[in-house]
VEXNU-971478 format. One record per residue (C-alpha): residue number from 1; x, y, z. Coordinates in nm, 2 decimals. Example, Ala and Ser with C-alpha at 12.3 -4.5 7.8 and 13.67 -1.06 7.14 Angstrom:
+-----+--------+--------+--------+
|  nr |     xx |     yy |     zz |
+-----+--------+--------+--------+
|   1 |   1.23 |  -0.45 |   0.78 |
|   2 |   1.37 |  -0.11 |   0.71 |
+-----+--------+--------+--------+
END
This chain:
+-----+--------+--------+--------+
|  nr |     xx |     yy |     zz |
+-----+--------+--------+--------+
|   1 |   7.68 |  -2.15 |  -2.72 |
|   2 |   7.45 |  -2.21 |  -2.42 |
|   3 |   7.19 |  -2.48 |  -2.36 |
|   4 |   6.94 |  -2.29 |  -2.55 |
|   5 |   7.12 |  -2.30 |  -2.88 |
|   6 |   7.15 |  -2.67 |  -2.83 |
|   7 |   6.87 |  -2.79 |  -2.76 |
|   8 |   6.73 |  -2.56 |  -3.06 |
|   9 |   7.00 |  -2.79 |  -3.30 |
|  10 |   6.86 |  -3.11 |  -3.17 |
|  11 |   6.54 |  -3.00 |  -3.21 |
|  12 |   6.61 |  -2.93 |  -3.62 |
|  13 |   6.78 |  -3.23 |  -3.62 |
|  14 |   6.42 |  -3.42 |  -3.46 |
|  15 |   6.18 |  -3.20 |  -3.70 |
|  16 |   6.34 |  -3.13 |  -4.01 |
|  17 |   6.18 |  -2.78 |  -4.09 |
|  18 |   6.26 |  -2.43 |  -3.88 |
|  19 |   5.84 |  -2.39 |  -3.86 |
|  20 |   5.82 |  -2.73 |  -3.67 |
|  21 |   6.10 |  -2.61 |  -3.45 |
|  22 |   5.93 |  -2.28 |  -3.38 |
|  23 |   5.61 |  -2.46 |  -3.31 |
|  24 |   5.83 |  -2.69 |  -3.08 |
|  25 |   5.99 |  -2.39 |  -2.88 |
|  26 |   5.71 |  -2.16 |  -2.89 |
|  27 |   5.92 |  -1.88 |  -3.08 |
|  28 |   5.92 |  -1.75 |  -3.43 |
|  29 |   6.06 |  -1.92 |  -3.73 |
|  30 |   6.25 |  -1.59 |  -3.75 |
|  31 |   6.39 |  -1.59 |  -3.37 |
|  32 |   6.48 |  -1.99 |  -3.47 |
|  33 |   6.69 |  -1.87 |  -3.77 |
|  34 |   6.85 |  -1.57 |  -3.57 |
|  35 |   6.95 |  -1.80 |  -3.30 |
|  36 |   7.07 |  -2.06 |  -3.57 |
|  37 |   7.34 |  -1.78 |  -3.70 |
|  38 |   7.47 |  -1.71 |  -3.33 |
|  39 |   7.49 |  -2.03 |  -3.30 |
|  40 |   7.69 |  -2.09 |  -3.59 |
|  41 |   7.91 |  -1.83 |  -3.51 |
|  42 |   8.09 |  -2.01 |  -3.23 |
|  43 |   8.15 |  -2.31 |  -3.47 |
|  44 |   8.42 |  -2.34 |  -3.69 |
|  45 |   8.25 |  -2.56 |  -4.00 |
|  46 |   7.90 |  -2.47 |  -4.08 |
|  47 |   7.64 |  -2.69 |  -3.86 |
|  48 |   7.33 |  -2.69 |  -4.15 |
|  49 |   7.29 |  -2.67 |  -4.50 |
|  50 |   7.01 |  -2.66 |  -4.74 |
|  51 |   6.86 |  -2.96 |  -4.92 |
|  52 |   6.58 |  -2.82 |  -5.14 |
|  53 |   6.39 |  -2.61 |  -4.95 |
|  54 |   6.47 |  -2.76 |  -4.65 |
|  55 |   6.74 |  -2.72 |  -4.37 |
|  56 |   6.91 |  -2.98 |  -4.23 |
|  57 |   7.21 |  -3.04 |  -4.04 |
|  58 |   7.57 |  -3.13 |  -4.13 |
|  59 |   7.78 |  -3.39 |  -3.96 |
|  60 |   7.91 |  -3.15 |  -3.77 |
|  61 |   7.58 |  -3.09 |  -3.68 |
|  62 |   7.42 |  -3.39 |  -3.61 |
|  63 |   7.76 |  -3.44 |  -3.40 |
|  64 |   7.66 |  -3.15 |  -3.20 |
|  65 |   7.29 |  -3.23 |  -3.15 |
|  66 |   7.40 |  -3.57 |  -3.01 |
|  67 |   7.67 |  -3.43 |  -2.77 |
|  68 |   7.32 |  -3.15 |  -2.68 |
|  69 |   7.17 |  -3.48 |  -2.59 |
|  70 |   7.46 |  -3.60 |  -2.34 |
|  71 |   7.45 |  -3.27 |  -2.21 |
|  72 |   7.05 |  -3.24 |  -2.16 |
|  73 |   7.11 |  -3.56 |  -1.95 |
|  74 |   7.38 |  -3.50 |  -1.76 |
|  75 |   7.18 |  -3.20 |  -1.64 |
|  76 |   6.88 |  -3.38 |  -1.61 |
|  77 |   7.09 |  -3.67 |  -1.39 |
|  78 |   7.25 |  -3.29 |  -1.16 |
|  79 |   6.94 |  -3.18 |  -1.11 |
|  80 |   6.79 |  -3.50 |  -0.99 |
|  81 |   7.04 |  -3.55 |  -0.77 |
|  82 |   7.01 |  -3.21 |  -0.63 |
|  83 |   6.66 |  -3.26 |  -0.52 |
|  84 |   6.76 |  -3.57 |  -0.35 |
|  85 |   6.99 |  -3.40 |  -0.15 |
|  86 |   6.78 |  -3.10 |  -0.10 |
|  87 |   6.42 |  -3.32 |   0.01 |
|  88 |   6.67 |  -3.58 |   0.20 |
|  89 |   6.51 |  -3.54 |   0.57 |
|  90 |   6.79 |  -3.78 |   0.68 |
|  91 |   7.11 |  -3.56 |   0.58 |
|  92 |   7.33 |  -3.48 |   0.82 |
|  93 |   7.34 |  -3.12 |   0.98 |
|  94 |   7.64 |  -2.93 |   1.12 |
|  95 |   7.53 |  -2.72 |   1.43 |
|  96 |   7.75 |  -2.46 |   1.61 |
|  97 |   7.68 |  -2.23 |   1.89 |
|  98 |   7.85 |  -2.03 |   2.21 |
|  99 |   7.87 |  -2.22 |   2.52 |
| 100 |   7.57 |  -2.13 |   2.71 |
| 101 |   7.32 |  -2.18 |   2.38 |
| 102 |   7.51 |  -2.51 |   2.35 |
| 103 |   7.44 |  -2.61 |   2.69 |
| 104 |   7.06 |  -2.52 |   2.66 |
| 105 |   6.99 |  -2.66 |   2.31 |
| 106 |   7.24 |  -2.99 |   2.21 |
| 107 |   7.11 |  -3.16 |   2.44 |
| 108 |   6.75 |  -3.12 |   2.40 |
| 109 |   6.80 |  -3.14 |   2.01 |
| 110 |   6.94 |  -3.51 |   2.08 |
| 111 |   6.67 |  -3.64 |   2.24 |
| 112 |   6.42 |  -3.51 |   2.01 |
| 113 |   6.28 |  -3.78 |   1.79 |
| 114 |   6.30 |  -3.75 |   1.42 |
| 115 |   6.54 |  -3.53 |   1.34 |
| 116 |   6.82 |  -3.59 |   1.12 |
| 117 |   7.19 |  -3.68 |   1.26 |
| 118 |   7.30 |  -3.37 |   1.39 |
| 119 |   7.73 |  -3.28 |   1.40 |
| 120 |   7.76 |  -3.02 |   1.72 |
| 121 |   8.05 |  -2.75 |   1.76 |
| 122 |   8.09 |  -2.48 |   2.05 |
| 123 |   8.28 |  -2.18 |   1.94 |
| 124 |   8.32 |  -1.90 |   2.20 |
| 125 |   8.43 |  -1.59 |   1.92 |
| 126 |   8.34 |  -1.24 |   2.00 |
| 127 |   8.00 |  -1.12 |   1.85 |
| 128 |   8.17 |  -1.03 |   1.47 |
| 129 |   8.30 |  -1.37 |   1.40 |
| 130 |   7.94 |  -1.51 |   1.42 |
| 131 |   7.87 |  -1.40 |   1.03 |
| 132 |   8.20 |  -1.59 |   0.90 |
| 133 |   8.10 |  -1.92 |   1.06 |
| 134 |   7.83 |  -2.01 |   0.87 |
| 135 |   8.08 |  -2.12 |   0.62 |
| 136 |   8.18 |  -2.37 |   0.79 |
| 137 |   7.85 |  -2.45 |   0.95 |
| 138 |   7.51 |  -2.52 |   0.82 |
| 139 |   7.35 |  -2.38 |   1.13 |
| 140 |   7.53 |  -2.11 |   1.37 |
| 141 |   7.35 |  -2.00 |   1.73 |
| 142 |   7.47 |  -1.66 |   1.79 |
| 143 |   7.40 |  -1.41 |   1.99 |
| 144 |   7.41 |  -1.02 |   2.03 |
| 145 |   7.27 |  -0.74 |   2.26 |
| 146 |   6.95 |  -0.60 |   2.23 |
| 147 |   7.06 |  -0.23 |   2.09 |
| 148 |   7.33 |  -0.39 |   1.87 |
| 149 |   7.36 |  -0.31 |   1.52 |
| 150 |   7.18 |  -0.61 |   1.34 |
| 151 |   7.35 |  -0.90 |   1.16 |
| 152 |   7.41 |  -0.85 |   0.78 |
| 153 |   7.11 |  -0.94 |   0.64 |
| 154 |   7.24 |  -0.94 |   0.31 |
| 155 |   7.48 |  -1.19 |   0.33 |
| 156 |   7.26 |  -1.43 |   0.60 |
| 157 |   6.95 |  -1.56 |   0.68 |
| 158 |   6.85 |  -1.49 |   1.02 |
| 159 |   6.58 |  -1.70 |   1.25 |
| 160 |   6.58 |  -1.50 |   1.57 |
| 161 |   6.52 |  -1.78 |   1.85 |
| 162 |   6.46 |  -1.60 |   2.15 |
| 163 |   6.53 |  -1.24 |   2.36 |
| 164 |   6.68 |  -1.33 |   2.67 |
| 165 |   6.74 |  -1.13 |   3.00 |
| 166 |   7.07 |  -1.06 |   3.14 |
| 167 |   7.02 |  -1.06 |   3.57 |
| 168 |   7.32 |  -0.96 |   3.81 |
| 169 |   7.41 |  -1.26 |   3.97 |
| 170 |   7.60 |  -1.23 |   4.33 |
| 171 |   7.64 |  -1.50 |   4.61 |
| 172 |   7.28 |  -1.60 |   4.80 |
| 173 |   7.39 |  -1.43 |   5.08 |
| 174 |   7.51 |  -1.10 |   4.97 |
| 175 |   7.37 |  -0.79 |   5.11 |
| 176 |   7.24 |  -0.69 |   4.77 |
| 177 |   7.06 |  -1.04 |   4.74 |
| 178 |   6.78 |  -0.91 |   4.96 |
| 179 |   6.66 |  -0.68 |   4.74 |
| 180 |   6.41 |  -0.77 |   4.46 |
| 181 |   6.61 |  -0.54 |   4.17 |
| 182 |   6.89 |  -0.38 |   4.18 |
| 183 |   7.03 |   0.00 |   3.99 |
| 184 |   7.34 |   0.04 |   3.86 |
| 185 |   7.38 |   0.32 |   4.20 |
| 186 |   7.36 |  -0.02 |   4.43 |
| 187 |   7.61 |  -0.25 |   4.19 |
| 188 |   7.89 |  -0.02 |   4.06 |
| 189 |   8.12 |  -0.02 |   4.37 |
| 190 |   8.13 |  -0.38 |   4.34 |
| 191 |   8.40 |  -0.62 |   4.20 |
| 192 |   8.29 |  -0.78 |   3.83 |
| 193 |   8.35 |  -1.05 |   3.64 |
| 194 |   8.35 |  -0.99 |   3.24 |
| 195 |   8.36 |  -1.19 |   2.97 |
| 196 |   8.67 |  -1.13 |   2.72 |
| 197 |   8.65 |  -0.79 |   2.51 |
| 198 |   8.46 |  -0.81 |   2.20 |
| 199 |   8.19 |  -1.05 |   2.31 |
| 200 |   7.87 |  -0.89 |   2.40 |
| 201 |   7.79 |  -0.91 |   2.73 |
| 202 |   8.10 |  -0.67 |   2.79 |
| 203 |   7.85 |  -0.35 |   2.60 |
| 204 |   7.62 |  -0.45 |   2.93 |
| 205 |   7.88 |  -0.39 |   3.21 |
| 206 |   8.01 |  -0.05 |   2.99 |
| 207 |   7.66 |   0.07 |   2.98 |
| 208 |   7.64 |   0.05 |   3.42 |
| 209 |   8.00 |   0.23 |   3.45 |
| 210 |   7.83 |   0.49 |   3.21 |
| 211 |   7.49 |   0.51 |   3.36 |
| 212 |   7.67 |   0.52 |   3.70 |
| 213 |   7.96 |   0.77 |   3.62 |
| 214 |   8.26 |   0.61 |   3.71 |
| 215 |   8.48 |   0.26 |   3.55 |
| 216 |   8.38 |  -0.09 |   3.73 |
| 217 |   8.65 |  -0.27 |   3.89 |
| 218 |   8.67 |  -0.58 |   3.67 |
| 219 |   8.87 |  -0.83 |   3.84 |
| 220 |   8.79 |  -1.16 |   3.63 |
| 221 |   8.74 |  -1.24 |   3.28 |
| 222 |   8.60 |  -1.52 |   3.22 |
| 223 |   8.32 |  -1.63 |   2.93 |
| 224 |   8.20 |  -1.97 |   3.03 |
| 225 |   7.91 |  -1.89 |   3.25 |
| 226 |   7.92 |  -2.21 |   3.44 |
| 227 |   8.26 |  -2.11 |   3.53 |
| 228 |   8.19 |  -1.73 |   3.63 |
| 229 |   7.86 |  -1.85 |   3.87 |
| 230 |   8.13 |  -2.06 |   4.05 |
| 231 |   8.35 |  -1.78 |   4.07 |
| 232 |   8.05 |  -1.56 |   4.16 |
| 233 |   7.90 |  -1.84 |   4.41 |
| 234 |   8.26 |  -1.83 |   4.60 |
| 235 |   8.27 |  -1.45 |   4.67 |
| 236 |   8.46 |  -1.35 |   4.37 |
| 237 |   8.26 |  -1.07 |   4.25 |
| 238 |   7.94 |  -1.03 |   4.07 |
| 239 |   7.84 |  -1.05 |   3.69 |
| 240 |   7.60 |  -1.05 |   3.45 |
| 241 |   7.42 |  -1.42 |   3.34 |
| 242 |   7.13 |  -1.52 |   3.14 |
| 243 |   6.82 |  -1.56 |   3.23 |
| 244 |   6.76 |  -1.90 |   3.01 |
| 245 |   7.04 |  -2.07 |   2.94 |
| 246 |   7.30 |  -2.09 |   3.24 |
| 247 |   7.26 |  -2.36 |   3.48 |
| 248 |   7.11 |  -2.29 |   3.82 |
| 249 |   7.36 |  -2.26 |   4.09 |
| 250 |   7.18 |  -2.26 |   4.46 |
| 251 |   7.50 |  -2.02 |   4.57 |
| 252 |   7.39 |  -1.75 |   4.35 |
| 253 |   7.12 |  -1.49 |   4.33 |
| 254 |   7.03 |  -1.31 |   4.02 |
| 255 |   6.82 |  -1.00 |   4.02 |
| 256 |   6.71 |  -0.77 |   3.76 |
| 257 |   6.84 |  -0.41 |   3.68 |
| 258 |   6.54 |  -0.16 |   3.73 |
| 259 |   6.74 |   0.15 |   3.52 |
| 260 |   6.93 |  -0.03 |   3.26 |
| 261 |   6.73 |  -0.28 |   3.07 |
| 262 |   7.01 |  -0.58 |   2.98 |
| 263 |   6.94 |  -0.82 |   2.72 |
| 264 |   7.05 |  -1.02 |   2.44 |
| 265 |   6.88 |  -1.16 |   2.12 |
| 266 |   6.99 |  -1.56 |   2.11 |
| 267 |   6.95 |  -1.63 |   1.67 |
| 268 |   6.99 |  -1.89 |   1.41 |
| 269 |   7.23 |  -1.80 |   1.13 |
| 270 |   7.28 |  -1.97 |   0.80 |
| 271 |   7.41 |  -1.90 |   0.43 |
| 272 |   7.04 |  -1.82 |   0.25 |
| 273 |   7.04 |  -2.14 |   0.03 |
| 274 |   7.10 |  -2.38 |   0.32 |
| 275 |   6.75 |  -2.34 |   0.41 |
| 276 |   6.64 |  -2.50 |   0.10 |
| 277 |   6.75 |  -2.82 |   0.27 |
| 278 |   6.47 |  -3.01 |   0.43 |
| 279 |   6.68 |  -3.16 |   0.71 |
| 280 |   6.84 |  -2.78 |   0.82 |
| 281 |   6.46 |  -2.68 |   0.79 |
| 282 |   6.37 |  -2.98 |   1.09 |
| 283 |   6.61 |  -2.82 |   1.29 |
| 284 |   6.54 |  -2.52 |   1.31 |
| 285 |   6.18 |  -2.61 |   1.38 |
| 286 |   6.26 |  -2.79 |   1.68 |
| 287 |   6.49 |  -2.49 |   1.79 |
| 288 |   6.27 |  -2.29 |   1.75 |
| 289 |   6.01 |  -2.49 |   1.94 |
| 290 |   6.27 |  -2.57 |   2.23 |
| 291 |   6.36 |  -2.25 |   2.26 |
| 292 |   5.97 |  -2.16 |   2.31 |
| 293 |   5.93 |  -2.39 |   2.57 |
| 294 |   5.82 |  -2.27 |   2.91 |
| 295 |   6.07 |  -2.51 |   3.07 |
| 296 |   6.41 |  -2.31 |   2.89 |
| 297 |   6.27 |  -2.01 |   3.04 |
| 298 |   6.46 |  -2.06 |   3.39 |
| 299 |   6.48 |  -1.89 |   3.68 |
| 300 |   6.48 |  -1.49 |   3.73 |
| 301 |   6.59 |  -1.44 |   4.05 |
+-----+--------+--------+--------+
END
């Protein structure tokens, strides 16, 4: 028996006649008698009986019809409480992103006012393990190149944030530093520094060895960008950064690539009915808007 059939037994047990009921449930007095024999076919005693020519219900049924009340109320009391937590602009909301996007957007997102309490992460997982953490996360900042396949819609709901460019950063005083953009000719026969295999910025550096025709000499891997423009600022070798969210480092240059366009799409990811939550919805407003501002858009070169 479902909810339904119940409330169709309390209502016989309110009105006294199957046309009242009908009238009550905008069926048919016939639909009201065909539900009445499912119904008591998942009952072991009979639930009504006749009296004249009316129906009425047996103390099993009245028994029933009272524990359809409980039931409608209990309900009632869930989804009540659902909406509270859904409209509750004051929940708390878990946030996790890579490194760099956390370095660009927690702090901004704190010192926004009105939002709700906010619960940061960082996880640095290669570009599949982005999908799998919005179990544990209301909200997950990941990010992914520009030709990459797309995340799987049908299991997420993506906001993208931003498309960010991807420079070759080398020391301020390199000989390539005097140049206004580079090819993948002039960086090739450098030295690099990667990030770890699987995470995406390593489909960039793969793409110059192709273009260019022979392997790069990766002597560093390393995925916290702060760390690599050190590295990079102290002779180390060059690499790839972002053009928005790494820190500016006034020992290294970064300069576009003229023949191999390098980018990567920064999103919001979340399980589909998270987003029903009005507090999760306030935050990714104001990513969204962060992310738009002028003033995350640092330096190109």
């Amino acid at each position: 028996m479902d909810l339904h059939h119940l409330r169709l037994l309390r209502e016989l047990g309110d009105r006294g006649s199957l046309a009242a009921v009908a009238r009550a449930m905008h069926i048919t007095p016939s639909a009201v008698s065909q539900q009445l024999r499912v119904l008591q076919r998942s009952a072991r005693v009979p639930l009504t009986e006749r009296r004249g020519r009316r129906l009425v219900l047996t103390e099993a049924g009245r028994a029933l019809a009272a524990a359809a009340i409980e039931v409608s109320t209990a309900l009632d009391r869930a989804g009540r409480a659902v909406d509270a937590y859904l409209d509750d602009p004051a929940a708390p909301v878990t946030v996790a992103a890579f490194h760099s996007a956390g370095l660009t957007y927690f702090g901004p997102l704190i010192a926004r006012p009105g939002l709700p309490p906010m619960r940061f992460s960082d996880e640095d997982v290669a570009q599949a393990g982005f999908p799998a953490l919005v179990a544990d996360y209301d909200l997950v900042l990941a990010h992914r190149l520009a030709h990459s396949p797309p995340w799987p819609a049908d299991r997420l709901t993506v906001v993208p944030l931003v498309h960010e460019p991807l420079y070759v950063a080398m020391p301020a005083g390199h000989r390539l530093a005097s140049k206004p953009s580079l090819t993948t000719a002039d960086v090739a026969a450098e030295p690099w520094i990667c990030v770890r295999e699987g995470f995406p910025i390593e489909g960039i550096l793969t793409a110059i060895a192709a273009v260019a025709g022979r392997p790069l000499d990766i002597v560093h891997r390393v995925n916290e960008f702060t760390v690599v423009a050190a590295i990079v600022a102290a002779g180390g070798g060059l690499a790839l950064l972002p053009g928005y969210t790494s820190r500016p480092d006034p020992g290294v240059a970064l300069r576009p690539l003229a023949d191999l366009p390098a980018g990567r799409h920064i999103d919001v990811l979340a399980r589909p009915e998270t987003l029903h939550r009005a507090a999760v919805r306030s935050v990714v407003d104001a990513l969204r808007e962060i992310a738009a501002e002028p003033a995350s858009r640092q330096r190109a070169g």
